[in-house]
C-alpha positions in Angstrom: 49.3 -38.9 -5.5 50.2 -37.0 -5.4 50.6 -40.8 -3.7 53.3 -45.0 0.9 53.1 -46.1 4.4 54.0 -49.4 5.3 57.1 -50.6 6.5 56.9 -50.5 10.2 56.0 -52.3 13.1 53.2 -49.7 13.8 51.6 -49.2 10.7 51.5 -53.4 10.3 49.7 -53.0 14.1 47.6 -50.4 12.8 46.7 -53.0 9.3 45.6 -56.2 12.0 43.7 -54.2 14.0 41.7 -52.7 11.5 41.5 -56.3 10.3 40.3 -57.9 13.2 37.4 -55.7 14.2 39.5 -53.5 16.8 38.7 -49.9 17.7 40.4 -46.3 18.5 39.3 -43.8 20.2 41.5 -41.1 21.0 41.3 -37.4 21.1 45.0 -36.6 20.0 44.9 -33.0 17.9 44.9 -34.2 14.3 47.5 -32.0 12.3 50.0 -31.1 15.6 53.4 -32.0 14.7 54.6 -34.5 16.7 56.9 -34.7 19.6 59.0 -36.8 18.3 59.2 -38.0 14.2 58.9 -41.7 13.2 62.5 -42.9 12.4 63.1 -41.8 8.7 61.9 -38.5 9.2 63.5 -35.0 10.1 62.5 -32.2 11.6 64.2 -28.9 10.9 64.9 -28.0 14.1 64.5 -29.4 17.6 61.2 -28.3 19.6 61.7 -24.5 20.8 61.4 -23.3 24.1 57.8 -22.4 25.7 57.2 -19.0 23.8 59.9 -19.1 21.2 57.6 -19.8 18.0 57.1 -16.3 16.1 53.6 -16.1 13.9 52.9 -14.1 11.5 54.7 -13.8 7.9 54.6 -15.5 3.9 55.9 -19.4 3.6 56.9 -19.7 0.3 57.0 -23.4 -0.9 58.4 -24.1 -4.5 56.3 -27.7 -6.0 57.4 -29.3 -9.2 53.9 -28.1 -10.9 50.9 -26.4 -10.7 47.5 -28.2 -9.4 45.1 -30.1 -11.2 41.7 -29.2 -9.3 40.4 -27.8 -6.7 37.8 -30.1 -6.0 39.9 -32.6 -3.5 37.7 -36.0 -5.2 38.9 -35.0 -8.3 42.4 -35.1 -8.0 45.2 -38.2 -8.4 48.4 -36.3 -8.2 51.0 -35.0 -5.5 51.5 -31.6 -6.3 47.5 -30.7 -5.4 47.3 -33.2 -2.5 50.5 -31.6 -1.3 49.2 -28.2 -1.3 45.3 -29.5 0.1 46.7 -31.5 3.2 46.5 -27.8 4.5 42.9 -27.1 3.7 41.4 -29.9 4.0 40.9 -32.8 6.3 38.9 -36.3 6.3 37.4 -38.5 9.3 41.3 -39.8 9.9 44.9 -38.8 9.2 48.2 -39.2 10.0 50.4 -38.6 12.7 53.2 -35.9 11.0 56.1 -37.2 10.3 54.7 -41.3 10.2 53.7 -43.3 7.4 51.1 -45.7 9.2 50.4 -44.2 12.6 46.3 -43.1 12.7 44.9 -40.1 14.4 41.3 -38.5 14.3 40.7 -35.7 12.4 37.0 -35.0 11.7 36.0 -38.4 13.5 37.6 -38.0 17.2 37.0 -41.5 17.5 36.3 -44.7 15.6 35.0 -48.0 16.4 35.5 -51.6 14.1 32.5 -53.9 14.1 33.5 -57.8 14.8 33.1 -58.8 11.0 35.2 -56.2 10.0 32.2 -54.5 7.7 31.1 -51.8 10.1 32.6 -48.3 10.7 30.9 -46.3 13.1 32.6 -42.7 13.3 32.1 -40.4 16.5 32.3 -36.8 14.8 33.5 -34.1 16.6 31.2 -31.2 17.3 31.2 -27.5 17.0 33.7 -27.6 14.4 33.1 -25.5 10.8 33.2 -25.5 7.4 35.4 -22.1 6.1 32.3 -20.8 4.9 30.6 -20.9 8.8 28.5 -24.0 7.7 28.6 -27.1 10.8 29.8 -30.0 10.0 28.2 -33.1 11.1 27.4 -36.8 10.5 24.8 -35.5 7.4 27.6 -33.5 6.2 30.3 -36.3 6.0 27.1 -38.6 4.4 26.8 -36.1 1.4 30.4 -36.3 0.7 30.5 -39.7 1.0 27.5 -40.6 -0.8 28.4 -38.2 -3.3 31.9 -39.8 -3.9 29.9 -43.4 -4.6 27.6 -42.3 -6.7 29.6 -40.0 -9.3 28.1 -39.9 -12.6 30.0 -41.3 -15.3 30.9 -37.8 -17.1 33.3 -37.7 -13.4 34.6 -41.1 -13.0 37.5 -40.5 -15.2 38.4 -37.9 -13.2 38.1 -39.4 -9.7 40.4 -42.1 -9.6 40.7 -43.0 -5.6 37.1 -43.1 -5.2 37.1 -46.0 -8.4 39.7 -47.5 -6.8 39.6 -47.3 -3.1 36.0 -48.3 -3.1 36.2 -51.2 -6.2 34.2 -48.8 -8.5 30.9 -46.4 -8.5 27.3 -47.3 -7.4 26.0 -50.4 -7.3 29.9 -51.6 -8.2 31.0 -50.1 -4.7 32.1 -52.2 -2.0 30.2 -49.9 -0.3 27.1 -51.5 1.1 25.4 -48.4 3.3 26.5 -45.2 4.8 24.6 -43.6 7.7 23.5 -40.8 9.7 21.5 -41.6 12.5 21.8 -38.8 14.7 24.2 -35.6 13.4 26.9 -37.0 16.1 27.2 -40.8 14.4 28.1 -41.8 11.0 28.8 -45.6 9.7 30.0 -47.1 6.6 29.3 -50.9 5.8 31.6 -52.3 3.8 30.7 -55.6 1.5 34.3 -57.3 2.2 36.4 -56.4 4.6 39.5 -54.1 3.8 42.3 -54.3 6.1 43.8 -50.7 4.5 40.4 -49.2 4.5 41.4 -46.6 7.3 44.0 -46.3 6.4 43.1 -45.1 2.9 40.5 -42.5 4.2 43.7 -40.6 5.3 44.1 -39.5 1.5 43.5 -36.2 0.4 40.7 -37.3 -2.1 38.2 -38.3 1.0 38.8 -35.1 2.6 35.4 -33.7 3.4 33.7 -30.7 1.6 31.4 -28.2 2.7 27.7 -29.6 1.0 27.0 -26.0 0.7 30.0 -25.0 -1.3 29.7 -28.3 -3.4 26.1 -27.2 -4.5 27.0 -23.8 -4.7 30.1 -24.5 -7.5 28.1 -27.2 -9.2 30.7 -29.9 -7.9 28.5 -32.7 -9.4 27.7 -31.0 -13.0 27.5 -34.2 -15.5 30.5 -33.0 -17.8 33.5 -34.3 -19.1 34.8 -30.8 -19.3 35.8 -30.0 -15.7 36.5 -26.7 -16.8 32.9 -26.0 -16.6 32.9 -27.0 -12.8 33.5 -23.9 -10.3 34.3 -25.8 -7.5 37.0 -27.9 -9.7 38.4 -24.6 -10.8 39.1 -21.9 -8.0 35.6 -20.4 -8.3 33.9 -19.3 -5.6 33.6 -21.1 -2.3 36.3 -23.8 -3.7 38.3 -26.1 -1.7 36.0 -25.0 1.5 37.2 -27.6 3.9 37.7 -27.2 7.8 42.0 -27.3 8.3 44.3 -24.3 9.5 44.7 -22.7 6.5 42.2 -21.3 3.6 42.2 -21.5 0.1 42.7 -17.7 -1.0 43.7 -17.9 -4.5 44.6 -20.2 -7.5 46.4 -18.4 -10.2 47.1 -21.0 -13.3 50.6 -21.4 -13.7 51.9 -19.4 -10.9 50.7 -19.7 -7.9 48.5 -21.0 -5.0 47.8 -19.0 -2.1 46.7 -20.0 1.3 45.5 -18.2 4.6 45.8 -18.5 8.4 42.2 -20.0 9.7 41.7 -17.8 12.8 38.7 -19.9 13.6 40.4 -23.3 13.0 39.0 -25.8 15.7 42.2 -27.1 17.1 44.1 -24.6 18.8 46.9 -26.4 20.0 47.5 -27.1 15.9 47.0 -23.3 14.8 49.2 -22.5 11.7 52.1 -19.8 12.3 52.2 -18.2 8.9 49.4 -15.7 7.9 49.9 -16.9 4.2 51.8 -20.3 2.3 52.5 -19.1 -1.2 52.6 -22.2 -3.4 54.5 -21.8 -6.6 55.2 -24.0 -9.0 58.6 -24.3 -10.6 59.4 -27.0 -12.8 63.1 -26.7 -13.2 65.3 -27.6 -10.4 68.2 -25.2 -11.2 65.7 -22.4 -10.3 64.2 -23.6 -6.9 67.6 -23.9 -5.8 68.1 -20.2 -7.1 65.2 -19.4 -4.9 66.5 -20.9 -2.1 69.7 -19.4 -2.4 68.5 -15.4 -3.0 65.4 -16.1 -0.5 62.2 -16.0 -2.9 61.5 -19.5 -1.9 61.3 -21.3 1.6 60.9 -24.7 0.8 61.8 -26.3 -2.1 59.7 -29.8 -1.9 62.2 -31.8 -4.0 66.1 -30.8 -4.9 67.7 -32.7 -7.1 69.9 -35.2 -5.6 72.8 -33.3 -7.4 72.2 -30.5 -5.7 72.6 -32.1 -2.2 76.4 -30.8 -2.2 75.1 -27.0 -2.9 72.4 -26.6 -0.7 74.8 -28.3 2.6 77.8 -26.0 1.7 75.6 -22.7 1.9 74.6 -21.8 5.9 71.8 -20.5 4.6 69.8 -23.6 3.7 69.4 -26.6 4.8 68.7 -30.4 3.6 65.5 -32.4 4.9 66.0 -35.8 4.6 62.7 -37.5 4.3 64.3 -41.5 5.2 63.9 -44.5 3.1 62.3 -44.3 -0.1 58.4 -44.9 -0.5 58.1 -44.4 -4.6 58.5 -46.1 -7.5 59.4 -44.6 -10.6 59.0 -47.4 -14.2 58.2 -47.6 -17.5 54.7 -48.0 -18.1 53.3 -50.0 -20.9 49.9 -50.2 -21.7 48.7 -53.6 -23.0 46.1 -52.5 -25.6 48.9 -51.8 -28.4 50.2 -54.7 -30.2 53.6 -54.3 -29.4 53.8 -53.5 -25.7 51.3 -56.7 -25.5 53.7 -58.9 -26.1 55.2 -60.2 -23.1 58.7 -61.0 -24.9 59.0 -57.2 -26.3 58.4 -56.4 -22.4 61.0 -58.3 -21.0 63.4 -57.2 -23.6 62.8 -53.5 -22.4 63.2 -54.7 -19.1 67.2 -56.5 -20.1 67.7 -53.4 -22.3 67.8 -50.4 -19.5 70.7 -49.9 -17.8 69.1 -48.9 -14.5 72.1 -48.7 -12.3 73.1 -45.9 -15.0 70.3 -43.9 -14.1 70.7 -43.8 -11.0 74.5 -42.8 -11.3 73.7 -40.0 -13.9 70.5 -38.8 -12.1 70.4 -39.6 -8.5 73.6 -39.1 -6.8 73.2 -42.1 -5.6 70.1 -41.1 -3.7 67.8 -44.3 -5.6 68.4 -48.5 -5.6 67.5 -50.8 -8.8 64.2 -51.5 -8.3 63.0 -55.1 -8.3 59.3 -54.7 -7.7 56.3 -52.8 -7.9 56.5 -51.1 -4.3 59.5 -50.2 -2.8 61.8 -53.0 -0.3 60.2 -51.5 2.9 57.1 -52.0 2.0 55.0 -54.9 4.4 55.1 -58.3 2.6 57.9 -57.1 0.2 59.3 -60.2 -1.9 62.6 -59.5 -4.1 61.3 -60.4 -7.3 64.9 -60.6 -9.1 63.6 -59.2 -12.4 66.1 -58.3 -15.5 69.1 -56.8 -15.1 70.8 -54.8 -17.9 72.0 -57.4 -20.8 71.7 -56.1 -24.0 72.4 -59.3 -25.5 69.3 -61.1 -24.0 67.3 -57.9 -24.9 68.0 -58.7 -28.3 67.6 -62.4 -28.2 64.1 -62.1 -26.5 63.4 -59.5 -29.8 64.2 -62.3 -32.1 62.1 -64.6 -30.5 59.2 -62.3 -30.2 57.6 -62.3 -33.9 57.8 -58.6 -34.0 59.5 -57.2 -37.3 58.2 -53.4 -36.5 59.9 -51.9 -33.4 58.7 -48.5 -33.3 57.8 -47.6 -30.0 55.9 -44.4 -29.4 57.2 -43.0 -26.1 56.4 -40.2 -23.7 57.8 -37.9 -21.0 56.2 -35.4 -19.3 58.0 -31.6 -20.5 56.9 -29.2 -17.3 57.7 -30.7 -14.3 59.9 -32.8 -12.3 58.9 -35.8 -9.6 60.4 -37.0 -6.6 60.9 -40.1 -8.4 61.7 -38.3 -12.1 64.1 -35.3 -11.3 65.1 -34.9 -15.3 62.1 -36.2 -17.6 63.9 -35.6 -20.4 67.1 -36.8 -19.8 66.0 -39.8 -17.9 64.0 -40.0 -21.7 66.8 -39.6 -24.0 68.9 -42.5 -21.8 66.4 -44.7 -21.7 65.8 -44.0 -25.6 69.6 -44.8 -26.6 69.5 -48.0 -24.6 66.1 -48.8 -26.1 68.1 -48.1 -29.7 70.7 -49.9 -28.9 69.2 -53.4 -28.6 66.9 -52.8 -32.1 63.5 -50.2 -31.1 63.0 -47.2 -33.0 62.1 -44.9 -30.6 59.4 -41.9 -31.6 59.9 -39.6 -28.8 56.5 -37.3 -27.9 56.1 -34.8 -24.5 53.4 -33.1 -23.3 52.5 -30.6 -20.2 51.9 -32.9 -17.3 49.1 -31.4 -16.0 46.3 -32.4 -17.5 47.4 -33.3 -20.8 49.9 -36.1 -19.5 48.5 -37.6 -16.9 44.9 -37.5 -18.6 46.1 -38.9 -21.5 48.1 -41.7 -19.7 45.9 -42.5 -17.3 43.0 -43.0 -20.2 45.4 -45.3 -21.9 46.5 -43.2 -25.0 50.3 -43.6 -24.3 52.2 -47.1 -25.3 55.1 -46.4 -23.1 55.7 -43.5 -21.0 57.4 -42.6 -18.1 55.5 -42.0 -14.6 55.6 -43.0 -11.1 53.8 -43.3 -7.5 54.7 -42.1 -4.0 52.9 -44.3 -1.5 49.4 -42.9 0.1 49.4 -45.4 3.4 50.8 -48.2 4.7 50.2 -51.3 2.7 51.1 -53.4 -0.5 47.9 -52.5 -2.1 48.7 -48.7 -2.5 51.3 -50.4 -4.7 50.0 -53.5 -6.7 46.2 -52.2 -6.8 45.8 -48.8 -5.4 48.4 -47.8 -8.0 48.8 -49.9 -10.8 46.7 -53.1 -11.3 43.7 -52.1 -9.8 40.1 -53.2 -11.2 37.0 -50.5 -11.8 33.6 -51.9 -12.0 35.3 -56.0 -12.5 37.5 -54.4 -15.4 41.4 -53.5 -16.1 42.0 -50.0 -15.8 42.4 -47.7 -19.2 45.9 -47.0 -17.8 47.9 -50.1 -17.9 45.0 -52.2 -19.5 46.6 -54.9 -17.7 44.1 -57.8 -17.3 44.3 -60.7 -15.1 41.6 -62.1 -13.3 43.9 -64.3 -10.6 46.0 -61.2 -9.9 42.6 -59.3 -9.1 41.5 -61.9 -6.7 44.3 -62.7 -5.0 44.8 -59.4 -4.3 40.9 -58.8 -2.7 41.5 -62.0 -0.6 44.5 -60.6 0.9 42.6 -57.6 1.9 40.3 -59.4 2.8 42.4 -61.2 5.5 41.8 -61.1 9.4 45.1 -62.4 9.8 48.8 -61.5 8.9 50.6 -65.0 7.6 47.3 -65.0 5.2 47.3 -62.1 4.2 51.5 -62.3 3.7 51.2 -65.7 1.6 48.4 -64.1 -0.3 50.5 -60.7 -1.1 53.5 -63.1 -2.3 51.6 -64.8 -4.5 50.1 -61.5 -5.9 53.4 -60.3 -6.6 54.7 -63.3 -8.0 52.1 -63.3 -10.7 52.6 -59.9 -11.5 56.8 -61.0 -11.9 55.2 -63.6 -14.6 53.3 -61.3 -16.4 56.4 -57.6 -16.3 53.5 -55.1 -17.0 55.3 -52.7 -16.9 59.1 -51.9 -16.0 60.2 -51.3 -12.5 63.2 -48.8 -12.9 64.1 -47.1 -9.6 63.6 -46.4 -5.7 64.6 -43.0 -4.6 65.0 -41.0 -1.2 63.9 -37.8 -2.6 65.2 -34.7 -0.5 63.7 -31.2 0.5 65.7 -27.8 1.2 64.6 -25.2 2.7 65.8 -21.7 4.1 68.0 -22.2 7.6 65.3 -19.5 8.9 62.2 -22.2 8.5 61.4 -23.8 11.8 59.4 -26.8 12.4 59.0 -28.4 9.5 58.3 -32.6 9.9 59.6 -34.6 6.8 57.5 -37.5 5.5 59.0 -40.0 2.7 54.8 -40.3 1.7 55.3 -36.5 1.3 52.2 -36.0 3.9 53.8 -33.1 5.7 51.4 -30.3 6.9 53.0 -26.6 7.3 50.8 -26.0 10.6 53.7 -26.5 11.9 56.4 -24.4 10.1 57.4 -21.3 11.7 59.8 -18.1 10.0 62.9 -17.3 12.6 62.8 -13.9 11.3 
């Protein structure tokens, strides 16, 4: 998802204490922006006076494309997470403006048994549901206990839970939850998971009204989420407990929040009665937005259009700080020319990366040379192929493979923070791919859901796609991500199997102590280098603009930013 957060002292603090059996228990209001932003991040302006904030009035935010569900476990992408950070809220998040720093949410405090298994959540009372229903330790049970035991029809569709929590049922590194008295919930974990906290900050383990879930048949056995109310804007959708509501979902056009009045942290109130989410694929017209004042925030410029948006005193850039993404070339291992690990290393020689970034960054991106980006904990320069056409060709020759026709996909609706031109990103990549020997047969589809459904169940040889971190830690990257096991098999994504890789990668979350846990996340990496799955291209720092009217507004490089905080000078 939409999804980062490692690279600082704090969020490595934040990993070994979770590690180690430590606890936290603080009562810090869970969406308030922050005093001061982690280093990295901006804010728009500086913190007004006592009584300057104005309320009232429409955000408008332009995304790069529309939202999958509105059922927050059934979702893997950006765009919806970006809009449901508003709506809803889990048992943790994070501080604005951090990418590792814990706060409560739901749970007001949290306690770590010695063996690292046992979570025992204090959860803040008298708070509600939008629909006026409590919520309470049963309450976060259901959603939990719902999220484990998805039927198969919905495990296709609910990739965090698969992933976060090694797989469904009996498969779950779930042991127990519990509700001993409506105050108290636990989880018991089988292995420990140094990230596990951390990952609960994730849009996907939000928590649901039980009622709303029953009411819009959230758990119908189906493969055709279409059928699901709840997954679709139906009634009583998206019911969570943050500062704004859903209103609205209009396919294709837009997304509509509204102002909770009732919302349990008053020193975290939003300041806009409405946030208008629209989504609009092409960058030329958010900028347009911006510039004639139908838009607000634009969540991602093109780097190009840096120049533009600083030389008109209307707008204004937000630079979210180092990059937390990675955009490659997936390759999935089930066709017989992508599983050859020669044909993969001579796509790797064959891209001229450091072109991309020239033509399509503005220099806002580095050559990547590994699966999560360098400030990532445990990063470990992997020094994998540079552009040499002549070795691309070479390692063709030695590969056995006479027929180079690669089928290879771009998504045609959209733009990422990773992937601001699809297409021409594509077409470069294409004639480099050409040059060394492929035939290339170029394909697009909508991305949502007919790309990243189709990608993510393996129906795509190559295509391009990309990840901006969820929290702080390697595993977002190498497992979370991209390598992950569900239920002790490869994912249908990458179909990438190795049974070291997926060991090594549970001992090191496994690990109570930080050199074991770094000499195990080296080695994971290392065997992934031996193995090019797939084809790192690029790192970028992807910017926001926004209207120079738009107050209060706390960048994130994970893209966790909650408009709570955004105020109209107007």
């Amino acid at each position: 998802m939409a999804r980062l957060r490692i690279g600082t002292l704090l969020a490595a603090g934040a990993i070994i204490v979770a590690a180690c059996g430590g606890s936290t228990a603080t009562n810090a209001p869970a969406s308030q922006a922050p005093a001061s932003a982690e280093p990295g991040s901006s804010e728009s302006a500086s913190a007004p006076a006592e009584g300057a904030i104005k309320d009232g009035g429409t955000l408008v935010v332009a995304i790069p494309g529309d939202i999958k569900r509105t059922d927050p476990a059934l979702i893997d992408d950006s765009n919806t997470s970006y809009v449901m950070q508003n709506v809803m809220e889990g048992l943790v998040t994070l501080k604005p403006g951090t990418t590792g720093e814990l706060q409560p949410a739901l749970a007001e405090s949290w306690e770590l048994s010695p063996d690292g298994l046992t979570y025992t959540f204090k959860i803040r009372q008298g708070v509600k549901f939008h629909d006026g229903t409590d919520v309470d330790a049963a309450a976060v049970k259901y959603n939990y206990d719902r999220w484990i035991a998805f039927p198969k029809e919905l495990q296709d569709y609910s990739y965090y839970a698969g992933a976060v929590f090694g797989g469904y049922g009996d498969g779950s590194n779930i042991a127990a939850t519990d509700a001993p008295d409506a105050s108290t919930f636990t989880i018991t974990l089988k292995s420990p998971v140094s990230s596990f906290l951390l990952s609960q900050t994730l849009t996907p383990f939000t928590i649901s009204s039980p009622k709303a879930l029953k009411d819009g048949k959230a758990d119908n056995a189906t493969t055709d989420v279409t059928q699901i109310p709840y997954a679709q804007g139906g009634d009583g959708a998206m019911v969570g407990t943050g500062p704004y509501k859903f209103k609205s979902w209009t396919i294709g056009d837009n997304v509509t929040l509204e102002k909770n009045p009732d919302y349990w942290n008053a020193d975290a109130a939003g300041h806009v009665d409405e946030i208008v989410f629209k989504p609009v694929a092409e960058e030329a017209q958010r900028i347009n937005g911006l510039s004639t004042g139908e838009i607000d925030i634009a969540q991602t410029i093109a780097p190009i259009d840096i120049a533009a948006v600083q030389g008109n005193a209307d707008l204004q850039v937000i630079d979210r700080g180092k990059s937390c993404n990675l955009f490659h070339l997936g390759l999935n291992q089930t066709y017989k020319l992508t599983a050859n690990p020669k044909i993969r290393e001579a796509i790797a020689y064959a891209i001229n990366k450091q072109a991309l970034i020239d033509a399509f960054y503005a220099g806002q991106a580095v050559v990547a040379d590994n699966w999560m980006p360098p400030d990532t904990q445990f990063y470990k320069a992997e020094n994998l192929p540079t552009y040499d056409p002549e070795k691309a060709k070479a390692l063709i020759a030695e590969s056995g493979e006479t027929d180079l026709t690669l089928d290879f996909w771009y998504p045609s609706d959209v733009t990422r923070p990773y992937m601001p031109d699809p297409k021409g990103i594509f077409e470069a990549i294409s004639r480099d791919l050409e040059a060394v020997g492929f035939t290339i047969k170029p394909n697009t589809a909508t991305w949502n859901p007919d790309y990243l459904d189709a990608e993510f169940a393996g129906k795509y040889p190559a295509w391009l796609i990309g990840w901006t971190c969820d929290w702080a830690g390697p595993d977002n990257f190498l497992r979370t991500a991209f390598f992950n096991y569900v239920d002790g098999k490869p994912s249908t994504e990458f179909a990438y199997k190795n049974d070291e890789l997926n060991q090594t990668m549970a001992d090191a979350l496994a690990a109570t102590d930080e050199a074991t846990a770094k000499t195990l996340w080296e080695k994971a990496q290392d065997l992934i280098r031996a193995d090019l799955p797939t084809i790192p291209l690029v790192n970028s720092t992807p910017p926001a603009a926004a209207r120079a009217d738009v107050k209060g507004f706390v960048g994130s490089g994970a893209l966790n930013e909650y408009l709570n905080s955004v105020w109209l000078d107007r």
